[in-house]
N, C-alpha and C positions, 0 to 999 in steps of 0.2 A: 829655337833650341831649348829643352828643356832645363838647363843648368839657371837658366835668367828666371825660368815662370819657377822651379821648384829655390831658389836664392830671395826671390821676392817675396812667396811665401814661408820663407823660415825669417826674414827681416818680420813681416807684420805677423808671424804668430809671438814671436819675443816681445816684439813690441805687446801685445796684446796681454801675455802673459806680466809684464814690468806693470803695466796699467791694473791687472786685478788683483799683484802683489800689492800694489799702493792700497787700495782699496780693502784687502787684508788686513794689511799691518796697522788702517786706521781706524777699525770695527770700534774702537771705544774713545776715538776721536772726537769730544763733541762738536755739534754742528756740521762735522765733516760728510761732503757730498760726494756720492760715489760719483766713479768715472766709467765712462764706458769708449772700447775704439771703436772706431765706427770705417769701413771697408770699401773700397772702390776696384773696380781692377783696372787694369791697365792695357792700350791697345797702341801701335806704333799709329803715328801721323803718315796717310799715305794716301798718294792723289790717285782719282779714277779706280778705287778697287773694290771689285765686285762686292755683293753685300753677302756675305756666311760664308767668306773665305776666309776670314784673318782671326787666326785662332790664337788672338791676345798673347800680351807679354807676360803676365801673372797678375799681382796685388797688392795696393799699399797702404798703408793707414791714413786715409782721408784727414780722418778728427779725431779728436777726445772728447767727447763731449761731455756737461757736466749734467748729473740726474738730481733736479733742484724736485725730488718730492719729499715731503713730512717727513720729519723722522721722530722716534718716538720719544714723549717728554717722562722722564725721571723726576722724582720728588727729591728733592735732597734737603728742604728746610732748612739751605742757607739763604740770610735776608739779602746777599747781594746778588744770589743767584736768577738769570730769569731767562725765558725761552720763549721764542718766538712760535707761536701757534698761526701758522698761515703765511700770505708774504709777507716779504720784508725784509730788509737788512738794518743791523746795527749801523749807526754812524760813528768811525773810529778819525780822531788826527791819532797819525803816529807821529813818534819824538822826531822826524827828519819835516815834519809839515804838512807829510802828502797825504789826504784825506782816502781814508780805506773802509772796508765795507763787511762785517762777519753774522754769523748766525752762531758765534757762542757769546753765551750770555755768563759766563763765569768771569763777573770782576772780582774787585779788591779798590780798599781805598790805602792810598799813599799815609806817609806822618804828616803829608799840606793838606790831605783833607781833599787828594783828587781821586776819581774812580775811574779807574784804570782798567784794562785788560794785563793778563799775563807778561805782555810785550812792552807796559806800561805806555799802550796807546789810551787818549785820552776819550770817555763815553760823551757826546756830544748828544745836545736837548735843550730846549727853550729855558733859561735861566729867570727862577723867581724873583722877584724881587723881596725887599727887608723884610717884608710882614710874610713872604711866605706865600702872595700871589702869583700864578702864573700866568702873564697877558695872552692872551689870544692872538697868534700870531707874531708873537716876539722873536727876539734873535737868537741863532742859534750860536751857544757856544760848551765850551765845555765845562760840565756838571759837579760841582764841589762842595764839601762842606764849609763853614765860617773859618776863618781865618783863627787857628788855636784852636778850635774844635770846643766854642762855648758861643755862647748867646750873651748879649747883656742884659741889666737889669732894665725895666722901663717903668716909668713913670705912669697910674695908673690913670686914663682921662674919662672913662664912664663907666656907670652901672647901671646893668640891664635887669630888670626885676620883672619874672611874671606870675603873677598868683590868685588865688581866687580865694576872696573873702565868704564867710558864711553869712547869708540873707537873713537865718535864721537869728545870727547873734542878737545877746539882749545887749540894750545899755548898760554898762559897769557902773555901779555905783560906789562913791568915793572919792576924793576931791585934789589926790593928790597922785602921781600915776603907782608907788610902792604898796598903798591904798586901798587901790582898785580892784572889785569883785564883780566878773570873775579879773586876775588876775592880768596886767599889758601883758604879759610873756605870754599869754593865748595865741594870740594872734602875732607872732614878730619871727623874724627871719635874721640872718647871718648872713657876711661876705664878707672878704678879705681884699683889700686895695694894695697898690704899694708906691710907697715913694721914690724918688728918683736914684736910692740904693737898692731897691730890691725889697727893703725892708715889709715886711707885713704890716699892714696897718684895720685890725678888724673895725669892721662895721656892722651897729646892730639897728635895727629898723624893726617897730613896731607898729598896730594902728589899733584904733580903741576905735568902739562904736558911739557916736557921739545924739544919730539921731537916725529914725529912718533913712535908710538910705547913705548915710553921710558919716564920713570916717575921720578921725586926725591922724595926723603919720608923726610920731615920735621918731629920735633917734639920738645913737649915742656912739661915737667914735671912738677908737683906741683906748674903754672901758671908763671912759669918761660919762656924766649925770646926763641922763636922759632931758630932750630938750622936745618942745613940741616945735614941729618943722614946717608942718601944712596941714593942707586940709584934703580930700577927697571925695566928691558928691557921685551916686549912681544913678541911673535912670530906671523905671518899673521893667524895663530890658534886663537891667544885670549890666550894661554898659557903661561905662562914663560919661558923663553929661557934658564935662571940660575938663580939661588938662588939669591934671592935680597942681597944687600951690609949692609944692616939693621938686625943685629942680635941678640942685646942685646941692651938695656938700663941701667945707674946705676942711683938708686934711693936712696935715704938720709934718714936714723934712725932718731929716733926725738931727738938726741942729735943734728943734724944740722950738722955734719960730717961728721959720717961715711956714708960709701955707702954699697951697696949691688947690685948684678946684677941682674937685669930682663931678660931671655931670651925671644926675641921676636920670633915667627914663622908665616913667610908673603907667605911661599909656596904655600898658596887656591887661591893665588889672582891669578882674571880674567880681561881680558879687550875684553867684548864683546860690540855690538853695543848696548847703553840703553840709555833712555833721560836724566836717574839721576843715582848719586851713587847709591851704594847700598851695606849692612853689613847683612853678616847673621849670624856671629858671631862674639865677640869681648869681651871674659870673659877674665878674670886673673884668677891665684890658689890663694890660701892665706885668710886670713876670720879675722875679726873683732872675737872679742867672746864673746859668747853668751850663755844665760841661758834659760833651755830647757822650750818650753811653750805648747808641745802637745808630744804626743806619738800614734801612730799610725801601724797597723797592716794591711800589704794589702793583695791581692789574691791571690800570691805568697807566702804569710805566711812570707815575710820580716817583723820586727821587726824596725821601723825608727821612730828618736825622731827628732823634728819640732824645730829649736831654733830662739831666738830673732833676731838673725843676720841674716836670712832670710837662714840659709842653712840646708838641711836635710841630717840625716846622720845615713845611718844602724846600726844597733848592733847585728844581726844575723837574719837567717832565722830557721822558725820554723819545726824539724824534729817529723814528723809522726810514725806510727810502726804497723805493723801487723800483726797476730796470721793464724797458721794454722787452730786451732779450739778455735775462738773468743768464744765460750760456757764455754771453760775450763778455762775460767779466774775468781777468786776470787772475788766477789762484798765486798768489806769493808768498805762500808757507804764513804759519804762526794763526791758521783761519784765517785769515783774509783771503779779501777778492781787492782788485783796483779794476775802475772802473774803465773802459777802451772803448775805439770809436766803435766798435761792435755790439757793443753794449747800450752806447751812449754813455760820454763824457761827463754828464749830469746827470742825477734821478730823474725821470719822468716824475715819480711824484715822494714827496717828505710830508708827514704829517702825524700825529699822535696815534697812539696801537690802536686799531678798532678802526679808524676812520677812512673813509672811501674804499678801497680794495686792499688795505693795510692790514697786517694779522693779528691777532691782540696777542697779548705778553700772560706770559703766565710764571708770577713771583716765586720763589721758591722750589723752582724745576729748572732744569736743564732739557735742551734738546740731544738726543742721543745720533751719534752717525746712522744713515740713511742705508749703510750697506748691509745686503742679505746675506751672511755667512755662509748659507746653505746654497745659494746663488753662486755665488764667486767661485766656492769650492766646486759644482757640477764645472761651471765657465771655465776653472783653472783645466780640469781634466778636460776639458772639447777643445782646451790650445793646446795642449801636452802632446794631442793624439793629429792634433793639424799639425803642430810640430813636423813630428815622426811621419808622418804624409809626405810630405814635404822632403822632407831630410829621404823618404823613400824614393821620389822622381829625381833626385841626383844621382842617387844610388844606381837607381834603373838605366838612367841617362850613360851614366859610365860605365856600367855593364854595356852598355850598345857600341859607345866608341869600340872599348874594347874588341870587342866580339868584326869592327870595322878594321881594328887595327890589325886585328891578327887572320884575315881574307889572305888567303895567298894563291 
C-alpha cells in the first residue's frame, strides 16, 4: 500500500532536510564537518518469494555520516589560534574528565595560566620541562603557563664566547693595559651575567696581542680594574693549539660578598686573517625575572610564553591523535567528537604535527567549516521537491481509496 512507501519517504526526506539545515546553520562553525544522510530502502522479510515481485516498502535513513574533508584555513593573527592542516585531531580533557576530540583550534588561556577551548576543556601535549625542553616521548598532559604567569630570576653559570681575532694584529706597545697602543678596547667584548636576584652583573673581556700567534685575556667585572686572566695560544691553522688558561670567572651576590662562579668557554676562538674583530656569539645563562606578556603557538605546535625579560620559554608541544575510522567518532555539540567502538576507543596513533600521517598545524589560522553553501542549498531544494513527491503518493493513494469507496 502506497500510504507506508509514500510516509516513509516524507520521514527520510525531513530527516534529510533537518541534516542540511544543521549543516546551514553551521557554514561559519569552525572546524565543523558537514553531514550528510545516507539512504537504504526497505523490503518486507518473506520466505520462498519469487525474485522481481516484491515491490518494497519505501525508505529510511541508514546513516549520517560525517564528511572529514579540509576545510579552508583563515588567517586571523591570533597567537593562540591554530588549524589543523591534514589529519588529526586536537586532544581535549573536558571539566567532567572525559577525554574528547575537535578540529577547532580557537583557545584561550585561563587567570591559572591554562589553555583552554571555549568550553574550558583543557589543550593536552607533551609538557616541558624548567628550562623549557621538550623530552621525546614524554607524558601527555595538560599544557599551561608558570604558575603567576612569571619566570624566576637564575643564577648565571656560564659563558659562551665565540669570536675571531685578527692574525693581522700588531703587538701593542706599552706596559700598562690604559697605555697600550693600539688601544685593549680593539680587541674586547661585553656580556651581562646575573646573580641569584636577577641582578645584572656586566662583564668586559679583552685580549692584547702578546706574540705571534699568542693572546692574553684581560677582564673586568661589574666595572671593576681590568685584571689579566689567561693566556691564549693559536696554531699556523688559525686554531687553538690548547684550551685557553681562562676558565671561570667569580662574580658577587648583591650582598657585595659572597661570590659565585661563572664558567667561561673560549674554545670557538679563531684567529684568521680579518681587518677587525669580530663576535658571533657572547650570551650568558641566567635571566632577570619576568612576567609573561604574550603566549604564542608556532608550526610545530610548540606552546611558548613571551616574558618581560626578553626570554622565551616552552611549556609543551601540542600532541595530535588519529582514528582508523574518523566517521565513528561521536559528535557531542561544543566541536567535539568522543571517541566509540566504531571508531576505536583509543587513537590509533598520537604524535607531534607533521609526524607519521599527522597534519601539520598552521599558527595563527583557523580551520573554516567544510560545508559548501552552494551544495546544501541545490540538496536543500532536491529534499523540498522529494518531500512534495512523496507528500504526492499519499495524495494519489487517497484519491484511489476514494474513488474504491465510492464503487457502487
Amino acid at each position: 500500500m502506497a500510504f507506508q512507501q509514500g510516509l516513509s519517504g516524507l520521514n527520510a526526506a525531513s530527516k534529510n532536510l533537518d541534516v542540511i539545515g544543521h549543516n546551514i546553520a553551521n557554514a561559519n562553525t569552525t572546524g565543523m564537518k558537514a553531514s550528510r544522510a545516507e539512504f537504504a530502502e526497505l523490503y518486507a522479510n518473506a520466505m520462498g518469494t519469487a525474485g522481481g515481485i516484491n515491490q518494497g516498502l519505501g525508505v529510511e535513513v541508514n546513516t549520517v555520516s560525517q564528511q572529514f574533508t579540509q576545510g579552508n584555513l583563515s588567517v586571523t593573527g591570533n597567537s593562540l589560534d591554530v588549524a589543523i592542516n591534514g589529519n588529526g585531531f586536537f586532544q581535549i580533557d573536558q571539566p567532567n574528565g572525559v577525554r574528547a576530540y575537535t578540529r577547532d583550534g580557537s583557545f584561550k588561556l585561563t587567570k591559572e595560566g591554562q589553555i583552554v577551548t571555549n568550553d574550558n576543556g583543557a589543550l593536552l601535549g607533551i609538557v616541558a620541562d624548567a628550562n623549557g625542553l621538550i623530552p621525546t616521548g614524554g607524558a601527555i598532559g595538560p599544557l599551561m603557563m608558570p604558575a603567576g604567569g612569571q619566570i624566576d630570576a637564575a643564577r648565571s653559570t656560564k659563558l659562551d664566547l665565540r669570536f675571531n681575532l685578527d692574525a693581522s694584529a700588531t703587538v701593542p706597545t706599552g706596559t700598562a693595559p690604559a697605555a697600550l697602543t693600539p688601544p685593549i678596547e680593539t680587541y674586547g667584548t661585553s656580556a651581562v651575567a646575573y646573580n641569584a636576584q636577577g641582578t645584572a652583573v656586566p662583564i668586559s673581556i679583552y685580549f692584547t696581542k702578546t706574540a705571534n700567534n699568542s693572546w692574553d685575556v684581560w677582564t673586568a667585572v661589574d666595572g671593576g680594574a681590568m685584571t689579566n686572566s689567561g693566556s691564549m695560544t693559536f696554531g699556523n691553522d688559525g686554531e687553538l693549539t690548547s684550551s685557553p688558561t681562562l676558565t671561570s670567572l667569580n662574580l658577587t651576590e648583591s650582598d657585595g660578598t659572597t661570590t659565585f662562579p661563572v664558567a667561561i668557554n673560549l674554545e670557538r676562538a679563531t684567529q684568521y686573517g680579518s681587518s677587525r674583530f669580530g663576535v658571533t656569539k657572547g650570551l650568558a645563562d641566567g635571566q632577570t625575572s619576568g612576567q609573561l606578556t604574550a603566549v604564542n603557538i608556532n608550526d610545530s605546535g610548540v606552546v611558548q610564553g613571551v616574558y618581560s625579560n626578553g626570554k622565551t620559554l616552552a611549556v609543551g608541544q601540542i600532541q595530535l591523535a588519529t582514528f582508523t575510522n574518523a566517521q565513528g567518532l561521536a559528535p557531542v555539540g561544543g566541536n567535539l567528537w568522543l571517541a566509540t567502538a566504531a571508531s576505536g576507543m583509543t587513537p590509533t596513533a598520537t604524535g607531534t604535527p607533521g609526524s607519521g600521517n599527522l597534519g601539520v598545524v598552521r599558527a595563527g589560522t583557523l580551520e573554516d567549516s567544510n560545508v559548501d553553501l552552494t551544495k546544501e542549498l541545490v540538496n536543500m531544494m532536491t529534499a523540498q521537491r522529494t518531500y512534495q513527491a512523496n507528500a504526492q503518493t499519499i495524495k494519489t493513494q487517497d484519491q484511489v481509496l476514494n474513488t474504491i469507496l465510492n464503487i457502487r
